[in-house]
VMD Tcl script that builds the backbone (N, CA, C; Angstrom):
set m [mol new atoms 192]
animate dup $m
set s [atomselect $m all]
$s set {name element resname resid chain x y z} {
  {N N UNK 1 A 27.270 143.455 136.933}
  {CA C UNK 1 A 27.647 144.783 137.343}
  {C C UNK 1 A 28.859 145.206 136.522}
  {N N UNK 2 A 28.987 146.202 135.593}
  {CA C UNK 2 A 29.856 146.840 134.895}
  {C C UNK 2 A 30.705 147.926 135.735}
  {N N UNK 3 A 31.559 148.402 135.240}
  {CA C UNK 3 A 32.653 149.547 135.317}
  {C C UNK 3 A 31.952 150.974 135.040}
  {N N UNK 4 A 30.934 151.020 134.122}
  {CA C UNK 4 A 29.674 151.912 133.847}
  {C C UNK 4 A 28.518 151.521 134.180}
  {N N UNK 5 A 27.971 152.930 134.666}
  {CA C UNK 5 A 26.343 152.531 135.192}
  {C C UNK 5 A 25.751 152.626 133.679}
  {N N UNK 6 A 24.522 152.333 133.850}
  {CA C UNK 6 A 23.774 151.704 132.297}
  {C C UNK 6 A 22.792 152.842 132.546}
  {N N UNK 7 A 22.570 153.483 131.560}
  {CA C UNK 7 A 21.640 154.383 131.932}
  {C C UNK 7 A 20.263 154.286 130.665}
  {N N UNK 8 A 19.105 154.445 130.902}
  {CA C UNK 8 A 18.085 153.918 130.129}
  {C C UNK 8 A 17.304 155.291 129.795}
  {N N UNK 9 A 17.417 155.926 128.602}
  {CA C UNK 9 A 17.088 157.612 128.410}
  {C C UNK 9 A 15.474 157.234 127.866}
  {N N UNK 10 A 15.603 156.437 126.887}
  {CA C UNK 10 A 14.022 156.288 126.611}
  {C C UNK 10 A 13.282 155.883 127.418}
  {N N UNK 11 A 13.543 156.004 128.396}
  {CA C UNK 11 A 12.313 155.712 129.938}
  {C C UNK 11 A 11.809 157.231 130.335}
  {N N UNK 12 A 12.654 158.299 130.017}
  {CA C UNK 12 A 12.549 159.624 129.825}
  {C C UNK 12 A 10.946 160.360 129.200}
  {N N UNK 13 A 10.968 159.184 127.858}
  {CA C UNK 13 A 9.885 159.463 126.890}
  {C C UNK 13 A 8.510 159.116 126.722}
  {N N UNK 14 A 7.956 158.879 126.131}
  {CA C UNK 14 A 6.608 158.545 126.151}
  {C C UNK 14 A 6.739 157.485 126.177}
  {N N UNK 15 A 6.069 156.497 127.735}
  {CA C UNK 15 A 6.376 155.125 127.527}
  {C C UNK 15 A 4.942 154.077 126.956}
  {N N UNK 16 A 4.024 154.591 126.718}
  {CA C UNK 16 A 3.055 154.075 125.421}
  {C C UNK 16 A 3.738 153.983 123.916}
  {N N UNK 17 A 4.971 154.439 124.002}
  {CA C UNK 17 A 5.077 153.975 122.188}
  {C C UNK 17 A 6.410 153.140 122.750}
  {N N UNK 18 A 6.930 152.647 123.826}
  {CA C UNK 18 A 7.696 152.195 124.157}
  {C C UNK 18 A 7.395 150.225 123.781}
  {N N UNK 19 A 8.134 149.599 123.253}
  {CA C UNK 19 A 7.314 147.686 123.964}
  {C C UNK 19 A 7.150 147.505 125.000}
  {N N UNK 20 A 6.472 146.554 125.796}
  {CA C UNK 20 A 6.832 146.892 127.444}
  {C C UNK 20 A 7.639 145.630 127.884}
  {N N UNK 21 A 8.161 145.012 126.954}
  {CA C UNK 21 A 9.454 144.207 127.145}
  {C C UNK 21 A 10.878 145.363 127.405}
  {N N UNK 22 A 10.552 146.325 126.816}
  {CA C UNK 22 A 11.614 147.512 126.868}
  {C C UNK 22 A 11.395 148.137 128.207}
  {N N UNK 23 A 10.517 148.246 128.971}
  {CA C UNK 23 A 10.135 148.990 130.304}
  {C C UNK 23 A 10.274 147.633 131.492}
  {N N UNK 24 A 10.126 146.122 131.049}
  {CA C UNK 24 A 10.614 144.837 132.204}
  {C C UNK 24 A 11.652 144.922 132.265}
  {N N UNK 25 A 12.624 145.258 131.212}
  {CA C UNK 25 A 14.017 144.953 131.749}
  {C C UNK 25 A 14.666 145.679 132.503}
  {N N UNK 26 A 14.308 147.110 132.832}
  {CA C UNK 26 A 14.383 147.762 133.805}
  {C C UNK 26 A 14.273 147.578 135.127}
  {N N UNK 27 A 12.878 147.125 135.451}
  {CA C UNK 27 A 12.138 146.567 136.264}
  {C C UNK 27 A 12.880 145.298 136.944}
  {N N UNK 28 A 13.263 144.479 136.273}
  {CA C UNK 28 A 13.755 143.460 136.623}
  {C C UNK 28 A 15.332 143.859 137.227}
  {N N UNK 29 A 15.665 144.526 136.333}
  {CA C UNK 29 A 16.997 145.045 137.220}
  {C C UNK 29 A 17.035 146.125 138.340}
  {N N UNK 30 A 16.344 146.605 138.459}
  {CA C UNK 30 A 15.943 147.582 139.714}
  {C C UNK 30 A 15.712 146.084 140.711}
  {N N UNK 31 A 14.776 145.249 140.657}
  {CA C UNK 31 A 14.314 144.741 141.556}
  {C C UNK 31 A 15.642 143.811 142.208}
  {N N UNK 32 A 16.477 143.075 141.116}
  {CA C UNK 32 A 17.962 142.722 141.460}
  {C C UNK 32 A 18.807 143.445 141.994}
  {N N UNK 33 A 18.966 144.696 141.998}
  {CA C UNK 33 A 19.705 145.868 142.247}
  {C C UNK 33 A 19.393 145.317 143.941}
  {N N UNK 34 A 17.807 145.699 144.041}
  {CA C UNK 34 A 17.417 146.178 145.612}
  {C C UNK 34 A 17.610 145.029 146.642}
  {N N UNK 35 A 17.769 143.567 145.908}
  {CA C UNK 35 A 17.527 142.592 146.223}
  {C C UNK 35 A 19.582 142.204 146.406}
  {N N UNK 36 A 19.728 142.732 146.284}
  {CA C UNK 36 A 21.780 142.497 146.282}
  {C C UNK 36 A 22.092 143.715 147.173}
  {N N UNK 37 A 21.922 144.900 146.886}
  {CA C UNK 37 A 22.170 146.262 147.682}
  {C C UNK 37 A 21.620 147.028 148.640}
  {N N UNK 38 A 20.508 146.490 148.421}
  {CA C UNK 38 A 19.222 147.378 149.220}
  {C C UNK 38 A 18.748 148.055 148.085}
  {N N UNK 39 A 17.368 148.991 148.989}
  {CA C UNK 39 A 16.745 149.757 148.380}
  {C C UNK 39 A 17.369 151.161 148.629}
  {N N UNK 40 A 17.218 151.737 147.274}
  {CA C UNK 40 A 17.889 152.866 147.562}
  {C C UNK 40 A 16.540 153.767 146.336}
  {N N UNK 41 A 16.482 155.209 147.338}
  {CA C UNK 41 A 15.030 156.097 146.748}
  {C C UNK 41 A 15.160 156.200 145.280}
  {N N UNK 42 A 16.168 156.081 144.848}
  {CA C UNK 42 A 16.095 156.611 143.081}
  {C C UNK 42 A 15.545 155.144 142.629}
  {N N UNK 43 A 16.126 154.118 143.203}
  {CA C UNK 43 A 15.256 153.293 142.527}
  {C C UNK 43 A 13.944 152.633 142.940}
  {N N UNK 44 A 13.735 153.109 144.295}
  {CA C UNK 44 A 12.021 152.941 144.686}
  {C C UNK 44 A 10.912 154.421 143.991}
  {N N UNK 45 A 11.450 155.085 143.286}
  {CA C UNK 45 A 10.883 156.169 142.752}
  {C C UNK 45 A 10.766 155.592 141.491}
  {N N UNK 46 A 11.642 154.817 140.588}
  {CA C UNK 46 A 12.206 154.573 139.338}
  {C C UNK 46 A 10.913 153.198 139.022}
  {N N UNK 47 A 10.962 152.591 140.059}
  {CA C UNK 47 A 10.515 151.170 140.287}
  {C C UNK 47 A 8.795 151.293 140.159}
  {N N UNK 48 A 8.369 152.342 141.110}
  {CA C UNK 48 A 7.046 152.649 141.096}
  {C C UNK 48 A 6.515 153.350 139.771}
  {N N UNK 49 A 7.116 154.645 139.249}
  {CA C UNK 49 A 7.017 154.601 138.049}
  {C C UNK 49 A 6.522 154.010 136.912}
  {N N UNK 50 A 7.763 153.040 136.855}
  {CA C UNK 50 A 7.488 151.935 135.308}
  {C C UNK 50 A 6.592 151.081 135.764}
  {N N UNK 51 A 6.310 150.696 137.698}
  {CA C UNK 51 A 5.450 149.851 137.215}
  {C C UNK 51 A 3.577 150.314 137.157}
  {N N UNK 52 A 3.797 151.982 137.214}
  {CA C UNK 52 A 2.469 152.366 137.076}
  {C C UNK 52 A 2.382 152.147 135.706}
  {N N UNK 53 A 3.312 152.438 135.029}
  {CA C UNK 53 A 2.931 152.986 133.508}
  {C C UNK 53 A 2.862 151.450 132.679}
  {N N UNK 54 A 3.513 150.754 133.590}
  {CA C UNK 54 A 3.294 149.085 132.591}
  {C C UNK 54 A 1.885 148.203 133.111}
  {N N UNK 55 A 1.597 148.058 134.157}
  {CA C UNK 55 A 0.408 147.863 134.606}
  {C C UNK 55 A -0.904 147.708 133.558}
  {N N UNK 56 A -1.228 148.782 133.105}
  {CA C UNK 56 A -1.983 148.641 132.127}
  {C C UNK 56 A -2.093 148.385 131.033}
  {N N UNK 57 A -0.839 148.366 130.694}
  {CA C UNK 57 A -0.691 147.635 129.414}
  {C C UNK 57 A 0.166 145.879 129.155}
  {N N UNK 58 A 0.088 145.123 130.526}
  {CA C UNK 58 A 0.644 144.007 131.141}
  {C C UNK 58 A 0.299 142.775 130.237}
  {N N UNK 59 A -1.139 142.989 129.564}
  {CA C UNK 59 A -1.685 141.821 128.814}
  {C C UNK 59 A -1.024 141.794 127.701}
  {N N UNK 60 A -0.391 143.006 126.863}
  {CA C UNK 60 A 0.224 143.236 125.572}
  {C C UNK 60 A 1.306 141.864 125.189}
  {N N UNK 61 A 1.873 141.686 126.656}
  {CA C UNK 61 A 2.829 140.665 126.552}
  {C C UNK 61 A 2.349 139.338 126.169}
  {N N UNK 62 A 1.422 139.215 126.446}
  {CA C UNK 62 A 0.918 137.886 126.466}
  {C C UNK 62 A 0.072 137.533 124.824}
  {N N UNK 63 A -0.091 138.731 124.055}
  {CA C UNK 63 A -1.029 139.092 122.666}
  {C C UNK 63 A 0.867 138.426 122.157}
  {N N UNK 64 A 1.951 138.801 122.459}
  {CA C UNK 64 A 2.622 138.833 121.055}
  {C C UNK 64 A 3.225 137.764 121.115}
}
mol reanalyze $m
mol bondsrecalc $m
mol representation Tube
mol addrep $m
């Protein structure tokens, strides 16, 4: 936990040209976040999101 919140803008963008090692680390910290603080809606909105949009492309990880 920093002095600044971390803010992730290319999650903003088209997340098909994104890696989806770039869209877990998010993920993983949302889920630490909720798991230390609770859940809080920006990041159960944030959370569902990335993990619609990574879902389908889940095997990619495992090709590289």
């Amino acid at each position: 936990m920093g002095e600044e919140r971390r803010m992730c803008p290319e999650l903003l963008g088209d997340l098909t040209l994104l890696p989806v090692r770039d869209i877990e680390t998010p993920l993983v910290e949302i889920a630490s976040g909720t798991s230390s603080f609770g859940p809080t809606e920006v990041w159960n909105s944030w959370y569902h999101y990335l993990l619609a949009q990574t879902l389908p492309r889940a095997h990619e990880a495992s090709l590289s």
